[in-house]
C-alpha positions as CSV (number, residue, x, y, z in Angstrom):
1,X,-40.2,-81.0,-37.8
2,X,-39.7,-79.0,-34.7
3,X,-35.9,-78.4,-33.2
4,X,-35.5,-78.8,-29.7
5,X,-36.1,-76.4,-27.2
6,X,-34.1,-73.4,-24.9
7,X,-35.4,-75.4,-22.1
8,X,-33.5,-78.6,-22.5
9,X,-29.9,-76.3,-22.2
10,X,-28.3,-74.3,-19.5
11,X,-28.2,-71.3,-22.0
12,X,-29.0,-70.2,-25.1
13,X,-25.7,-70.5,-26.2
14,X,-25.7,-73.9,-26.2
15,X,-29.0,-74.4,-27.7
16,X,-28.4,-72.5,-30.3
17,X,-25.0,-74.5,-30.9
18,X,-27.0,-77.9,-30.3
19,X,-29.8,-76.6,-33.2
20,X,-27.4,-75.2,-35.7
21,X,-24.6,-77.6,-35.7
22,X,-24.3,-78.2,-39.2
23,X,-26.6,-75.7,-40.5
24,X,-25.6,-72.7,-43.1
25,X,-27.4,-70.1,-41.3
26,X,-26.5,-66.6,-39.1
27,X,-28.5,-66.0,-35.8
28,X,-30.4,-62.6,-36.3
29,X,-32.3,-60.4,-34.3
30,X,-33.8,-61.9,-30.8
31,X,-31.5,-64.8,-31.4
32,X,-28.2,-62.7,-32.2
33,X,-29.0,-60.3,-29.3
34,X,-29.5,-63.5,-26.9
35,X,-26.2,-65.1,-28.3
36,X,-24.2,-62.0,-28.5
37,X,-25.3,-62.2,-24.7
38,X,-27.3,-58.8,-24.7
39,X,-30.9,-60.3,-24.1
40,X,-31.4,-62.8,-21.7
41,X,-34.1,-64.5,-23.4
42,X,-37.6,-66.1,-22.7
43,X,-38.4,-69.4,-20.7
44,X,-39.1,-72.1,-22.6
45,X,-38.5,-70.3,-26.1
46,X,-38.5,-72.3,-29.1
47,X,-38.1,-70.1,-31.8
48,X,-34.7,-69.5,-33.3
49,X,-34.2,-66.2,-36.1
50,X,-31.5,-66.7,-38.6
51,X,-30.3,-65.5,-42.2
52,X,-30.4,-68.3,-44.5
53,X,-29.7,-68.8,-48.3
54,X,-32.7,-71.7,-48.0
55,X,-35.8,-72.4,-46.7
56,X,-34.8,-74.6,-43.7
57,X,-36.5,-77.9,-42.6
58,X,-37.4,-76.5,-39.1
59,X,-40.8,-75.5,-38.6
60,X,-39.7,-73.3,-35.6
61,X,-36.9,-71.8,-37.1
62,X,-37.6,-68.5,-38.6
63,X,-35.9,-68.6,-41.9
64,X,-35.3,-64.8,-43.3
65,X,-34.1,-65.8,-46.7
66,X,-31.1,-63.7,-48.3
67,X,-29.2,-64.8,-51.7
68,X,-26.3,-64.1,-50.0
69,X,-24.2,-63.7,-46.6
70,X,-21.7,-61.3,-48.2
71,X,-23.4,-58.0,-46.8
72,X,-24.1,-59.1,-43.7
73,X,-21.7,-58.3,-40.3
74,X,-20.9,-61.6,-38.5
75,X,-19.3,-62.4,-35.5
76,X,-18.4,-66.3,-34.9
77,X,-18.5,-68.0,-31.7
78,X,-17.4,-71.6,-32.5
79,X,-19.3,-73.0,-34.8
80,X,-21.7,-70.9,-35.0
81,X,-22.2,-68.0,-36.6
82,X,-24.2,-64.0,-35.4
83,X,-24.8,-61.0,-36.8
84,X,-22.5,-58.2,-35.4
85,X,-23.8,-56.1,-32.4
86,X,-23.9,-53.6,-35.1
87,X,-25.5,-55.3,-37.5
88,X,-28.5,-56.8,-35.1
89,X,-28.9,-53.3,-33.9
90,X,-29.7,-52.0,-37.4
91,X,-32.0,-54.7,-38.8
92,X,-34.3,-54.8,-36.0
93,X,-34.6,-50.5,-35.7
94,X,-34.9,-50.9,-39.9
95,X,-37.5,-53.6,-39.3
96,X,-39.2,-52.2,-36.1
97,X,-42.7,-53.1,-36.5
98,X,-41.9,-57.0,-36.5
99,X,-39.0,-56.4,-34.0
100,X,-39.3,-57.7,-30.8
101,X,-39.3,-54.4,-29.3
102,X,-38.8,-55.8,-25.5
103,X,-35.2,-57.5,-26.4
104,X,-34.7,-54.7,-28.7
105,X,-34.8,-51.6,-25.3
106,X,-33.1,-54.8,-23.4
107,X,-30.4,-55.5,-25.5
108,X,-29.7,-51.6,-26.2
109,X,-30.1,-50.9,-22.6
110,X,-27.3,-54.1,-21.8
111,X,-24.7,-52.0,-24.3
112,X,-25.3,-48.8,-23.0
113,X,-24.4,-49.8,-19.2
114,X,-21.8,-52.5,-20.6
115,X,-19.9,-49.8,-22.2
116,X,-19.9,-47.1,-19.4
117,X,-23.3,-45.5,-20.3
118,X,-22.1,-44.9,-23.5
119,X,-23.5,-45.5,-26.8
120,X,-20.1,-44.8,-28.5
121,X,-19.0,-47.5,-30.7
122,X,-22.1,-48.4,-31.9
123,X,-22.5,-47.1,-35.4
124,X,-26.3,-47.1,-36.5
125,X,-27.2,-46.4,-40.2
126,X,-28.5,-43.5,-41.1
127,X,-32.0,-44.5,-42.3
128,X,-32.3,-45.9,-38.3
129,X,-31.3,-43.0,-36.6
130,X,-35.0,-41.3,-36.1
131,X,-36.0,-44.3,-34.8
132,X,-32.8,-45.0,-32.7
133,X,-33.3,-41.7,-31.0
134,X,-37.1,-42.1,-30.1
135,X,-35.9,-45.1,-28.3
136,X,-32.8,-44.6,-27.0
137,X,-34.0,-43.0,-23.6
138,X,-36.1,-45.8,-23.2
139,X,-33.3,-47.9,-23.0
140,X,-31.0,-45.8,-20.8
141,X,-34.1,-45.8,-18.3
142,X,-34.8,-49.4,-18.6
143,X,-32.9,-50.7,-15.8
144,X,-34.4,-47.5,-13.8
145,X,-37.8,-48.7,-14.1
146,X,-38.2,-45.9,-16.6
């Protein structure tokens, strides 16, 4: 069964909360970065990332099964629940070659001129830094047609 679709909402915000009303899941990745408001999105997107402790019913939901939230960094906006800017930072640089790599230099790009060209406050884990700092001018160039 398919969910509905980003282009029946005004923003992703609200297709997210019209999709996962309900559900016991945390947006991740793309999704996280689009709720936390850091990636604009796609048109027309239909796919939706989360954490889950289940396989989900949605056949356009991607499911990343954990057995538990505890060690994940959430934020919550209503009733619905993101990883932390933090926390969506690290698990797509630890997971980069299925990362979305577009809303990855996007959404780094969004923090570093949202917080006066600074990457200061973001903490990145260790094990991500080499590739944080191979991309990292990449995103400080992005909005300079670098």
């Amino acid at each position: 069964m398919m969910t509905a679709t980003s282009n029946q909402f005004l923003t992703n915000r609200a297709w997210h909360r019209a999709v996962l009303n309900g559900e016991d899941v945390i947006l991740r990745c793309t999704s996280a970065l689009e709720h936390l408001e850091l990636f604009f999105g796609y048109m027309c997107e239909n796919t939706i990332d989360v954490y889950a402790r289940k396989p989900g019913r949605y056949e356009n939901i991607n499911y990343h099964v954990v057995d538990s939230f505890s060690d994940i960094d959430v934020v919550r906006f209503g009733d619905v629940y993101c990883t932390s800017t933090n926390q969506t930072f690290n698990d797509m640089l630890f997971d980069f070659e299925n990362t979305d790599e577009q809303a990855l230099i996007e959404g780094l790009a969004s923090y570093y001129y949202s917080n006066g060209e600074s990457f200061d406050g973001l903490y990145i884990n260790p094990e991500n830094m080499e590739r944080f700092n191979t991309i990292r001018d990449w995103a400080i160039e992005y909005h300079n047609g670098g």
